[in-house]
Every structure is written in structure tokens, then in C-alpha cells.
C-alpha positions, -999 to +999 in steps of 0.1 A: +135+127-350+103+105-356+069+127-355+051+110-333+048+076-311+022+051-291+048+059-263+073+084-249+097+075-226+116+107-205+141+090-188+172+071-197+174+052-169+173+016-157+135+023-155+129+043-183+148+017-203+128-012-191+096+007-196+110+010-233+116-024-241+084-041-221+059-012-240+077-018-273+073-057-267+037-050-263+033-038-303+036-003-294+055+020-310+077+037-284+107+064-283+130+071-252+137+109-246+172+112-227+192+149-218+220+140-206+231+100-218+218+068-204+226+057-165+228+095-157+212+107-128+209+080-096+211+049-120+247+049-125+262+055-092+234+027-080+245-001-055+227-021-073+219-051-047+189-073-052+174-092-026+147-117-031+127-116+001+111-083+016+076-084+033+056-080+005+040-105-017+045-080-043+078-068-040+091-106-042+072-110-073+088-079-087+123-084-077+125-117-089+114-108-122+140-082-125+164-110-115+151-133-145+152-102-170+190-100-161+197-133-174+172-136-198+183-101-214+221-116-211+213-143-234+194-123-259+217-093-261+252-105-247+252-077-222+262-093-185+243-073-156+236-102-132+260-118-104+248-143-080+267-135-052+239-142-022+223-125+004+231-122+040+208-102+070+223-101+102+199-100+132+208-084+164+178-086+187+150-115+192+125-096+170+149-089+140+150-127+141+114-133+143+108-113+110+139-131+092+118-162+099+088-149+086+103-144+053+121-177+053+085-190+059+073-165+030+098-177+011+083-217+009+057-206-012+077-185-040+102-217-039+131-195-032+159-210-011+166-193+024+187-207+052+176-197+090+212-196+106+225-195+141+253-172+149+276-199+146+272-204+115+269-173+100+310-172+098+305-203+070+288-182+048+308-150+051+340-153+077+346-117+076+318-105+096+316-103+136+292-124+150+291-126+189+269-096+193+244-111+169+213-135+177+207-151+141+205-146+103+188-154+074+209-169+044+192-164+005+220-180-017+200-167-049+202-127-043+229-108-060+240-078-075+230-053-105+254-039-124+233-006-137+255+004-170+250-036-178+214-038-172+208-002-193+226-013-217+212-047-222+173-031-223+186-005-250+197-033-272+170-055-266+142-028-275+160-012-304+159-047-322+121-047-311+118-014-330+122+013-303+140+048-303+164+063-281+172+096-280+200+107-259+211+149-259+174+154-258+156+169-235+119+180-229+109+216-232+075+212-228+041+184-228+013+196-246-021+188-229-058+192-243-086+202-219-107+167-212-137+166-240-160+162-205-172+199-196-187+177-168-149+174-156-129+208-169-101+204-146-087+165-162-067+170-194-057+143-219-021+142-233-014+154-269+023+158-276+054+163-259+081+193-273+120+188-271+140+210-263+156+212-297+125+225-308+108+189-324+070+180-315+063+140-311+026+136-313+015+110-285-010+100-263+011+083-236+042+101-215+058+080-193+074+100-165+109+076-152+134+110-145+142+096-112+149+124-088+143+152-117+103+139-120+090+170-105+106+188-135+084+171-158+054+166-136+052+199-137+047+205-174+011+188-168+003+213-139+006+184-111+034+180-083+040+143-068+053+138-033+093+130-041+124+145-028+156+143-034+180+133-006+219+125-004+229+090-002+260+079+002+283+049+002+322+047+004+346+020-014+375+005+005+402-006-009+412-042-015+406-062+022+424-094+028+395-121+022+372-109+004+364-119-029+338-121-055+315-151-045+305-139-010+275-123-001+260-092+003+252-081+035+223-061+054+227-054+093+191-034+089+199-031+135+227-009+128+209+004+094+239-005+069+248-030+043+283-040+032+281-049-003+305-068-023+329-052-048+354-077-061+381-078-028+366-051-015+335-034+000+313-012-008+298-001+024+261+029+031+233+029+046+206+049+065+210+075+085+187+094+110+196+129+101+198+127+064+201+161+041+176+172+018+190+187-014+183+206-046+189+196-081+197+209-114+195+193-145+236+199-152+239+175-123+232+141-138+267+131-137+272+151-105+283+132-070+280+157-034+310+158-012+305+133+014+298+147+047+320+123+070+300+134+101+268+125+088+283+092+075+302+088+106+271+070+122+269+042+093+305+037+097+303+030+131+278+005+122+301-009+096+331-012+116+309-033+145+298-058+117+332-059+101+362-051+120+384-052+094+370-021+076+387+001+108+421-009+093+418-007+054+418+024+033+391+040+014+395+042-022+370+061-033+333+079-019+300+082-042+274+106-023+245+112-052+209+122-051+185+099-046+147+103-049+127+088-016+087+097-010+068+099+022+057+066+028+091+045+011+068+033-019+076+045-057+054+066-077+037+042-105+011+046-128-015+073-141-014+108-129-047+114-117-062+142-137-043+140-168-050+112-192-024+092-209+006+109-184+022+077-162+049+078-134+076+054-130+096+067-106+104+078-064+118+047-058+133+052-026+168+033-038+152+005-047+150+010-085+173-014-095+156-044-076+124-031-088+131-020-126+124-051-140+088-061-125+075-022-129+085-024-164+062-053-171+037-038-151+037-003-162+033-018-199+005-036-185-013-006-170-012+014-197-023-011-228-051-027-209-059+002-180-043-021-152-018-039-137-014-072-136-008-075-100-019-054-070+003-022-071-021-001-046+008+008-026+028+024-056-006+036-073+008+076-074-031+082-064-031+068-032-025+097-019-050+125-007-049+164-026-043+177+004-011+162+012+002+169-015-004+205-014+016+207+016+053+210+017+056+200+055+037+171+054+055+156+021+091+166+036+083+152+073+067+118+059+098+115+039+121+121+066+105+094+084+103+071+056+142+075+051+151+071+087+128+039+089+145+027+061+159-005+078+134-003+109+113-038+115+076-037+095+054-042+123+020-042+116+009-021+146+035+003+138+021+039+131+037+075+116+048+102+139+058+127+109+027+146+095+001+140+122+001+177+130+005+195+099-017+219+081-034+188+056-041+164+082-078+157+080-098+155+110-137+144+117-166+165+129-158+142+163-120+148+166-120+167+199-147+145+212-125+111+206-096+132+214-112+136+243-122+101+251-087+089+249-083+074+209-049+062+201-053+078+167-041+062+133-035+083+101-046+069+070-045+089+041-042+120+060-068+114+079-068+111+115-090+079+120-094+060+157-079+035+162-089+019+198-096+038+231-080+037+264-086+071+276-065+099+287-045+122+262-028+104+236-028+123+206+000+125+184+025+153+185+044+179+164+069+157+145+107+163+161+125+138+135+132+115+166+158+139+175+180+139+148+188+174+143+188+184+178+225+198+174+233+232+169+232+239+130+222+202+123+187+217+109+206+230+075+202+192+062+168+197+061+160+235+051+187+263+051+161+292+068+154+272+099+157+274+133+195+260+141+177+225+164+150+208+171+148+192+202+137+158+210+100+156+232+113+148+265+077+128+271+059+115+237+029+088+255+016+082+220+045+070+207+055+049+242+014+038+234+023+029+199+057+013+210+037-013+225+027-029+197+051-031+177+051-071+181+050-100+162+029-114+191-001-102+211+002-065+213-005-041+245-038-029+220-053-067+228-075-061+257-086-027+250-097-037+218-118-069+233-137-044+254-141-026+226-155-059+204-175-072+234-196-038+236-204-041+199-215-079+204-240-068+231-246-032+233-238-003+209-202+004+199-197+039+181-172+042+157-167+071+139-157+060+101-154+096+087-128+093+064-144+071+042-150+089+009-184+102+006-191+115-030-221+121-052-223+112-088-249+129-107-262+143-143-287+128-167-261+100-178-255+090-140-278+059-140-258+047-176-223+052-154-232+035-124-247+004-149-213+003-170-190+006-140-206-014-111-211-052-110-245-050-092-276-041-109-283-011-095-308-002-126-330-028-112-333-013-073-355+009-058-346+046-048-335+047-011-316+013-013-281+005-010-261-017-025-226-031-018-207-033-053-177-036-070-162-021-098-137-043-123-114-035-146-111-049-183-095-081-170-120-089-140-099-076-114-117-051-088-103-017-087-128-002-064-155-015-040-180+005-023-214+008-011-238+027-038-271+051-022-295+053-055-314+085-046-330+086-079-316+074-116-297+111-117-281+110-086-263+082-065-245+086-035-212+069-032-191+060+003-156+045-005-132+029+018-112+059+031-079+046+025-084+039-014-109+071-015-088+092-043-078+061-061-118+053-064-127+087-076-098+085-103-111+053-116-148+066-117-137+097-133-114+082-161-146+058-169-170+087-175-155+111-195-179+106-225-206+109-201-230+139-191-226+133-156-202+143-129-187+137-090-192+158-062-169+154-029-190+155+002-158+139+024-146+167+039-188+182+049-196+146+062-190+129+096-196+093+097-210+081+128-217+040+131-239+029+156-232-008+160-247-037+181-281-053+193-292-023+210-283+004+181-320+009+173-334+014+207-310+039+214-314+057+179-348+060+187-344+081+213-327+105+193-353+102+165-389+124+166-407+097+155-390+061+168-411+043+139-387+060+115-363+033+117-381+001+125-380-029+099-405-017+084-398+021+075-360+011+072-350-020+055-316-033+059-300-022+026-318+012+025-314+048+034-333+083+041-329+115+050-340+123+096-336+147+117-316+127+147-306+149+175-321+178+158-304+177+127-308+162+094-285+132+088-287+105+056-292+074+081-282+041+059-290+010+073-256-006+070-228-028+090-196-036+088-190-057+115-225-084+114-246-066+138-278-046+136-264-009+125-269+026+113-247+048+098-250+085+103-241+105+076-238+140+099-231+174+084-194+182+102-208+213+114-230+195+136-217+162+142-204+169+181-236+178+192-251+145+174-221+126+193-228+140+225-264+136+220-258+097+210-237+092+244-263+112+266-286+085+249-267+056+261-268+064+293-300+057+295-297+026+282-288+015+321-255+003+336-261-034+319-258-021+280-219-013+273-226+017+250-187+031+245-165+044+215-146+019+192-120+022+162-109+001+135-087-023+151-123-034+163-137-034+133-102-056+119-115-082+145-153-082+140-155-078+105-128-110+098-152-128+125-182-121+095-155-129+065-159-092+050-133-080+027-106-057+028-097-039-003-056-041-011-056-074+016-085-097+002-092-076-026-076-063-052-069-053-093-058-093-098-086-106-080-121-110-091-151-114-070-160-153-078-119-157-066-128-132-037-160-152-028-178-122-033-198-133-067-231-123-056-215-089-062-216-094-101-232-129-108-267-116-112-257-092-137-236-116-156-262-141-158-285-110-170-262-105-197-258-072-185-227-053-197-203-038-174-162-031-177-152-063-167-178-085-178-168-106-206-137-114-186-155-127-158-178-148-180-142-160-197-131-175-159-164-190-150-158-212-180-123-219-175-127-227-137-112-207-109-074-211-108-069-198-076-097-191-048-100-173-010-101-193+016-107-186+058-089-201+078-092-204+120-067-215+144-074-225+184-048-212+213-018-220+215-002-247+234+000-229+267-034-213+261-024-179+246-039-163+213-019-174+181-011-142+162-005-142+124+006-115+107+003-117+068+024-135+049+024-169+067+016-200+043-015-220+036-008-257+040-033-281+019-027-316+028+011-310+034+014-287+000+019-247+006-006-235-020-007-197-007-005-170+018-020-153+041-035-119+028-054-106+059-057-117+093-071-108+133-078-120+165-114-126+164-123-121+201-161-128+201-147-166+188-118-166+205-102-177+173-074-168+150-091-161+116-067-156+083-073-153+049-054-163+015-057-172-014-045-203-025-033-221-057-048-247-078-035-284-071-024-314-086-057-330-095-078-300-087-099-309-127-115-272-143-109-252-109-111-250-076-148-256-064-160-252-027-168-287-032-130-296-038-124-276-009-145-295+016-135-325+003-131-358+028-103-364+044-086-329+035-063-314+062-052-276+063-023-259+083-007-221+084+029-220+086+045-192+105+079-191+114+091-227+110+060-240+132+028-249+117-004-251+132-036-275+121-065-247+107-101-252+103-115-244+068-149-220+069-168-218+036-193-192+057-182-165+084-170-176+115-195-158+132-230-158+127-233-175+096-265-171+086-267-136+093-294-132+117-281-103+136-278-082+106-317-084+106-319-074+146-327-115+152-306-115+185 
């Protein structure tokens, strides 16, 4: 046994093993811990389809690099692990079809072949399958299958010629942490060694965690717990059916929730049920397989039989039901464990390990040799989610109920959770009952209950009841063994009938509410309360030093009492974190973080100061955020105000912030906006912040009956901030995209041309000389034909001059222009010289489009916001 290691590995899996090989191809020194032998635990018994196209950007990046690793591995190590059998989805309703098309349209831009097909022509490609009940599908000749002992085998070989270890029989007894050096941060620990369980010690700095449904187990041993649970998954094997063979195609029916995968001349047929069962695991079950509960599986087989008759009259040759690990919101657990230095997840993968295996494996080597990914893994970051979640057992198991279930359900952008809305760690605002009150359609966003848009009456979210699943007698043992025998169904649920109503690919039921919403901002005062933003402190003697070496503005160089908008790169230019600084004084600054990306943020701060003498303090959970927005936010501030001077131009710069007593309390009031108007954000003590909300409400009404003064949520802020081209972080911004590419480079160019050191810096100095290879662009489209709003979606393509050079990243309905607004970024072209310039952009003669669904629709390029472009209102010039 080798005495220590860059690496270890715990996991002999198909991502554990491409871990192994993409670390050890990075120079690293790296061993693989296995206790049982390679492929046990859920990679063996793995389906092992691969499918090209998903909704994500990312997730067709990744998938189709595992696809190439399969090939390539096959030529380097003679192991075969790759057919190229095809892909088939089935579509039985109109909006099924509608997102098949959208990926076809996706799928222009990544080159890969797809085929929209009618139902009669869906027998062409596979003649087995029924068809007269369906509406379309989409046909992607290039998908295929896994095999998992192939693929495992093929890494091993290929990374124990690079130098690597494998050690199967071994397991870990124990991974030996060191207290961080920071005393400023006592509770983060840095990795040290990991123990076997034969008694051997490998020194190391780096554990990576890829034990599949068994990660718990070794989370543990770093005093942490991640959001995973095992479940049962099944899938049965016919026996030999007359027709099939080799060559044709998998098959997804995601309406009926199954797929009918093909095993020689025969099927292998799962899929997703509602009611799924929760189960326990030992580490003597690696090998194991569950009895297959034919009553529970009797709902997929329905589904089976309706797609392909011929499965009622063959035989079933054999049943697999295995563990597999899902988590609460159907995204793996990747990257470093917040807390504990040097420990990194690859697993939770929600049966998609296979597809995924290759592309996390090149990413995960990524992130820990250089401190980040390559590409933007926000959404399998393990720290996106909040403490307090994961603290609670409830929330964790009802999210992953609902994550399951959903597994095959249509991604809708307006589509919104139901589990975990009313659990003990949902976090609420100061204001809560007061938009309760007001009638918010609520959404939850890191556990926090944030509003979304107001139409009044009750609509707030209700105890989760699994959508009725377990509502027969003794159907609740799947989930827990000592609980009550059902749970019924609500009989009346209006926020999810409220929800239900946008769950379009068109103009959603939300549309008008929202205007109202965005016309009140434009020309009165909207109030939107933006609590669950992050809101920390970061002081000590050293704080100044931190701020300087990780933010991209100056911030040495302002004035106590200003604000500043910054970012914060990583060691390749790509932003990690943006947020808006408060310098109090040069040992304390006051930070407020995008709410969704809040714990991510406070990781990446903390992991950059630990040879610091300074520290965070959280101030979320103590701080309401109210927003007064619009042209007539400061006259009706000042009547909350003792003194209305307090916040004119002059006492209160745009950009700048002080402590006043508004409403009779003392509030940090920054001088900020969001959305392009004139605006204040009060930061309110929770305690108090009803009686400030009341108070700011009593204070519109006196504005008169011609000032619209009314509540607004972020779907309002979607549509006025896209009108003013402000960025979204994990949609416009992200780890692979630096500011100049972002079109934010006034965030960082004044320190760069200072020569002013910060992480990132001599990267970004790097691109500006080589040019900018790929660049943000906005984008507006007019109505449509017949006069009604065009709605995009994400993931439509960008159209230069008849070339698709990108794809839509983030997109609304921008109501105060009555304009479809997108961005994207986009490539650079053939002829584009060093970069791509705004110049180049603008250039004569230059015609730009957005594909969306086989149409395409002439755009108008905006180098400024669409709205207001030279940012009067911002300085109250109305």
C-alpha cells in the first residue's frame, strides 16, 4: 500500500474510475480505494443509456464527452463500452412536442443530428412501438448505450498505464482532518490523510468522495451530511421478442415516465414511478439487488405495454431492482465540501452517472488542480444548497420525493416545488405574513420563500402530500416504516392550480399580473422585498487586503459609505461570485449576495481568506430587505424619514449607503437598483421589518390615487432588469465567463489597468491580448405575426448572418418595451481577426435571428440596455 498520494479516490465506480484516470492525466499522483471490487454498488446493474440532448447546455456538453471517452478509451485500451444504437422520445401531448423541438433547435448549435418526426414515421425508425396515441417524436441517431463493466474497465486500464493505483478489498475506516490554521474560521478543517480499514494511513490533501449511494458513509468521517438518498429502482428483462435486434433505438415515453431500452432481441424495460420506496443500505450490499415489488412496478408496466404491445405477450427473463442515489432537486453532488478543504464529492447522480461519468471526470480534475471548473457546474456545485436544509431530514426526503417523481415531467421554466415549502428549514422574511397577506404566489429558492408576483387572495403553498401517491392504506411504508398508514391527496391545492398555469412554453397566466407589476415600478414605487439575498459582514484588520485580492473593483480606492457592484474571479478569469460591496471603514465591509448563490459566495470568500486575520459574519437571517423602486421612491421615503434631506442627491449619492431611522427604526438604506429606476434598499432588522412595511404602504397612500405604489416579486424584476441588460449569475454569468465576455469589464478594467493584483488578474490580462473568443450579446424580438408576445425560453440559437454562433442563456418579456429581450453568448466567426469587438458586432450589413423551434425570427442587436440607455433614471432624471 503506497504511503501517501496527490489524490484518493473512494469509489470504484464508473465515476470514481474516471475521476482516477482524468486526475492522474493531470500529473497527479492518484490511488483508488475500493471495498468491495469495481462496478459494485449501482454502477453494475446500470442501464446504462446515453442520450445526447437534455435541456441543459451543460449536461449536452457532458454527455457527449462521456460518449467520446468511450471510443476514445476503446482505441487506447481495447476495452468496448460504446454502442451506437440511437435515441427515440415519444411525445404524447402538444407540449411534450414543443420541448422535443426545442432541443432539436438546441441541438443546431452543438452539430448533433436530430430528426423532428411525425407519428407516421416514427414506425421507420423503430416498428415495434405503437404509435396512434402519439403526437410526434424526436429521432437522435447518435445516442446509445453504456456498457458499465466495459467503461470501468477501460478507465482502470487507461489510468494504471498513466501511473495510478487501484485498490480493491479496501475500504475506509476513517479520514483524518486538521483544524483550518485560520482561528478567524475554527469550524473549516483541511484534509490530512485518509485510514483503511486494514489499518494503512495514505497521507493526502485531496479525497474525492464517488461511493454512489454509500457517500453519506464517508461524508460523515469529515463531520458533514449531503442531501442524497437512496431509493429502489427497478427495471425488468424480457425475454427474446420477435423483431427486435441490436441496431434499434432506445426509447423514452417520459408521458408515461418509462423507457424501453435495447438488449440484444430483447428489452430491457423501467422507469419512474410516483410512489417510489426509500431504502437503507449496508455496505455488504454492493452486489445486492431488492426483490421487485410488482405492484409498485405495475404502473411502469402499464406504461410499457401501451408503447409496446408486444411486451404483454413475452416472458420476463430476469428483474434487477438496486439502490440508486437521487437528491432533492435531481442534480449530482460535485465538487468541494464546504467547510473542509481538500474533501470533493462526485456523486448523487440521480441515475444519470453513466451519461454523466465522463464530462464530471474532466471537470472534477479541473476543479480541484486549478480551484474551478471549466464549465458552469452551479447546479451540481454540492454548496448550493442552504445549512439549513440540510439539517432537516423532511425537507431533504420530500424534495427528493419530488425530484424522483418529476423525473420524466416537462422542464418548464415557470414550474415551481411543492415538496419542502412547509418544513421546519424553510426560510421566511421579516414581511412573510404581510405578502402572504397581499396575495404572493410565492417561489422557493434556496429555501427561502421569495415572492414571486401578486394577485391577491391566499395562495400560499401547502403541506407537501406527494401528489397523492401514497394515499392507500399501508402505501406510506415506502417512504418511512413509523408513519401514519396514508396520506391523502389535498382535495383543493390553488397554488399549485396558480402554478399549473404556467407551466407553458408560451405566454403564461403570470403575464398580466406581472405588467401591472412592471408598470408601477416605471411610474410609481414598486416594493419588492429581496430578503433572501445574502447579507454578510466581513471584517478583522486584514479585511481591506481580502476584499483587494478577491474583488475586481478597487474598493481600496473608495470612500467609506460607498457601494460598489463587483465581481470576484477565479484563477482562470471566470466569475464565481458577484455582489454588491458596503465599505464601512477599511476593517469592515458589508457584503449582499444574490440569494440563490448566497452559500456558494460565502464558501468561495471563506476558502480565499484562510491566511487572513479577518472573518464573515451572517446577517441573512437578522435582515429583511425591502426595495423601494420607481420615480416616486424618494418622495415617499421621505415621509418615513425625520429629516427628508437625509436622502436627497446630495446627502445620498447613488452608489452610497448610511445608517436612518425610517419608520422609527434604524435601517442601512443603500442607494441601489436593480431594475434602472431611482431606488433604496432597506436593510431592516426582521424584528421590525412589518411595521416598516406597513409604515411604507400607509406612506403610499398618500402619494394620491394617480401613483401606483403596490408590491412586486422577481418575475418583475426578470422583466425590468433584462430591459436595463443586468446580469444574472448561473444565466449570463458564470465560472467560464469573464466580465470583458460578460460585457461587464468596468467591473475589473480599472484595476487591471492599475496593475492591481487580484485572483484572476493575470488571466484576464492574458484574454485582453488574445482577443475575446466568444462575447454576450442582447438580442430583442417584435410581436409576433398575429400581434402576440414571442416567448423564448433559454436555449434557442443565435443566428449571425445565417450562421448559429450560440444560445440563448437568459431571457423575458420586457413589458415597459414591449419587446422580447434574450441573451447569449455567441462564438467567434470565420473572419472575426484577434476577437470579437463591438465594432465587428455592429458591422454593416450584419443580420441577426433566434431560432426557436424550427422558426426563426429576425432580432435587433443592442450594444446598450434596451431601456434607458443612458441611465438617467438611475439619477432620479425622469
Amino acid at each position: 500500500m503506497t504511503k501517501s498520494a496527490d489524490v484518493v479516490i473512494v469509489g470504484g465506480g464508473s465515476l470514481g474510475m474516471s475521476a482516477l484516470y482524468h486526475l492522474q492525466k493531470k500529473g497527479l499522483s492518484c490511488v483508488l480505494l475500493e471495498r468491495n471490487q469495481l462496478t459494485s454498488g449501482t454502477t453494475w446493474h446500470s442501464a446504462g443509456m446515453l442520450w445526447r440532448l437534455r435541456p441543459s447546455d451543460i449536461d449536452i456538453e457532458l454527455h457527449s464527452y462521456t460518449r467520446q471517452m468511450c471510443m476514445q478509451l476503446e482505441e487506447e485500451t481495447g476495452f468496448a463500452s460504446w454502442t451506437e444504437n440511437g435515441g427515440l422520445f415519444i411525445a404524447n401531448n402538444k407540449e411534450r412536442f414543443e420541448e422535443y423541438k426545442r432541443l432539436a433547435e438546441t441541438a443546431k448549435y452543438f452539430g448533433i443530428e436530430s430528426n423532428i418526426l411525425e407519428p407516421n414515421q416514427i414506425n421507420d425508425v423503430h416498428p415495434l412501438l405503437r404509435t396512434d396515441d402519439t403526437v410526434g417524436a424526436m429521432y437522435s441517431p447518435s445516442d446509445g448505450t453504456i456498457d458499465p463493466t466495459g467503461i470501468v474497465n477501460a478507465y482502470a486500464k487507461a489510468a494504471k498505464k498513466l501511473g495510478a493505483k487501484i485498490y480493491e478489498k479496501t475500504g475506509v475506516a476513517s479520514v483524518k482532518t486538521t483544524p483550518s490554521s485560520n482561528p478567524q474560521t475554527p469550524n473549516a478543517s483541511v484534509v490530512q490523510a485518509i485510514t483503511t480499514t486494514a489499518g494503512h494511513t495514505i497521507e493526502t490533501p485531496v479525497v474525492v468522495n464517488a461511493c454512489g449511494a454509500w457517500a453519506n458513509e464517508l461524508t460523515s468521517m469529515v463531520g458533514c451530511k449531503i442531501p442524497l438518498l437512496a431509493m429502489k429502482h427497478a427495471m425488468v428483462v424480457t425475454e427474446k421478442m420477435e423483431g427486435m435486434h441490436p441496431s434499434l433505438p432506445n426509447v423514452r415515453d417520459h408521458d408515461l415516465s418509462i423507457y424501453l431500452k435495447t438488449q440484444g432481441d430483447a428489452m430491457a424495460i423501467g422507469g419512474y414511478e410516483q410512489n417510489p420506496e426509500f431504502c437503507e443500505l449496508d455496505e455488504k450490499f454492493e452486489f445486492g439487488l431488492f426483490n421487485l415489488d410488482w405492484d409498485t412496478f405495475g404502473q411502469n408496466l402499464e406504461g410499457h405495454i401501451q408503447r409496446c404491445p408486444a411486451i404483454e405477450s413475452v416472458g420476463i427473463k430476469s428483474t434487477v431492482c438496486g439502490p440508486e442515489s437521487f437528491t432533492p432537486d435531481h442534480k449530482p453532488l460535485v465538487g468541494p465540501q464546504p467547510g473542509v478543504h481538500g474533501f470533493f464529492h462526485a456523486c448523487g447522480f440521480n441515475s444519470m452517472g453513466m451519461m454523466l461519468g465522463g464530462g464530471i471526470g474532466r471537470e472534477l480534475a479541473e476543479w480541484v488542480v486549478t480551484g474551478s471548473a471549466d464549465v458552469d457546474l452551479f447546479s451540481f456545485d454540492v454548496a448550493r444548497f442552504h445549512r439549513d436544509n440540510l439539517g432537516d431530514p423532511k425537507w431533504v426526503k420530500d424534495r427528493t420525493h419530488e425530484s424522483y417523481a418529476k423525473t420524466y415531467a416537462i422542464v418548464f421554466p415557470g414550474d415551481e416545488s411543492l415538496a419542502g415549502r412547509t418544513t421546519p428549514s424553510v426560510r421566511k422574511s421579516g414581511g412573510f405574513e404581510d405578502t402572504a397577506a397581499a396575495g404572493c404566489v410565492f417561489q422557493n429558492r434556496h429555501g427561502y420563500e421569495r415572492p414571486g408576483y401578486f394577485i391577491g387572495g391566499d395562495v400560499a403553498p401547502l403541506e407537501y402530500d406527494y401528489y397523492g401517491a401514497y394515499e392507500e392504506e399501508g402505501a406510506w411504508r415506502l417512504l418511512e416504516e413509523s408513519s401514519p398508514a396514508s396520506i391523502a391527496k389535498h382535495k383543493e391545492n390553488k397554488y399549485e392550480r396558480v402554478i399549473e398555469g404556467d407551466l407553458t412554453f408560451g405566454v403564461p397566466e403570470s403575464f398580466d399580473a406581472v405588467a401591472e407589476e412592471c408598470h408601477a415600478c416605471r411610474n410609481g414605487v414598486a416594493v419588492f422585498d429581496q430578503s433572501y439575498f445574502g447579507n454578510f459582514y466581513l471584517e478583522g484588520p486584514e479585511a481591506l487586503d481580502a476584499v483587494q485580492k478577491l474583488a475586481g473593483f478597487d474598493v481600496e480606492a473608495k470612500e467609506d459609505g460607498s457601494v460598489t457592484y463587483t465581481t470576484m474571479c477565479n484563477s482562470k478569469g471566470g466569475v464565481e461570485a458577484d455582489l454588491t460591496v458596503l465599505r464601512v471603514n477599511e476593517d469592515q465591509f458589508y457584503f449582499s449576495a444574490g440569494g440563490q448563490t448566497c452559500s456558494k459566495d460565502w464558501w468561495w470568500i471563506e476558502r480565499n481568506i484562510q491566511d487572513m486575520d479577518c472573518k464573515l459574519r451572517d446577517v441573512s437571517d437578522e435582515t429583511t430587505l425591502l426595495s423601494l423602486q420607481g420615480p416616486k421612491s424618494r418622495t415617499l421615503l421621505q415621509k418615513l424619514v425625520e429629516d427628508p434631506a437625509q436622502i436627497d442627491d446630495e446627502a445620498l449619492e447613488f452608489s452610497h449607503g448610511k445608517k436612518i431611522i425610517v419608520a422609527g427604526h434604524e435601517c442601512l438604506v443603500l442607494r441601489l437598483t436593480f431594475v434602472g429606476e431611482l431606488g433604496f434598499e432597506l436593510h431592516v432588522p426582521s424584528h421590525c421589518a412589518s411595521d416598516v412595511y406597513k409604515a411604507v404602504f400607509a406612506a403610499g397612500a398618500e402619494l394620491g390615487d394617480g401613483v401606483p405604489v403596490r408590491n412586486a416579486g422577481y418575475k418583475c424584476i426578470d422583466s425590468l432588469s433584462a430591459e436595463k441588460g443586468y446580469r444574472h449569475y448561473h444565466a449570463d454569468l458564470s465560472n467560464a465567463d469573464t466580465p470583458m465576455e460578460a460585457g461587464i469589464g468596468f467591473a475589473v478594467l480599472p484595476k487591471l489597468k492599475a496593475g492591481v493584483d487580484f485572483i484572476g488578474s493575470g488571466a484576464l490580462n492574458k484574454k485582453r491580448e488574445e482577443g475575446f473568443q466568444r462575447k454576450l450579446v442582447c438580442l430583442t424580438v417584435e410581436h409576433d405575426e398575429d400581434g402576440s408576445p414571442v416567448i423564448f425560453n433559454g436555449m434557442e440559437t443565435i443566428i449571425r448572418n445565417g450562421e448559429v454562433l450560440g444560445l440563448v442563456r437568459s431571457t423575458a418579456y420586457g413589458h415597459s418595451v414591449e419587446k422580447t429581450i434574450a441573451f447569449g453568448y455567441i462564438d467567434k466567426w470565420e473572419g472575426c481577426q484577434k476577437g470579437i469587438t463591438n465594432k465587428q458586432l455592429q458591422e454593416e450589413g450584419t443580420t441577426w435571428q433566434i431560432g426557436d423551434r424550427g422558426k426563426v425570427w429576425d432580432a435587433t442587436l443592442h450594444i446598450k440596455s434596451v431601456f434607458d440607455p443612458k441611465g438617467e433614471r438611475i439619477s432620479g432624471i425622469y
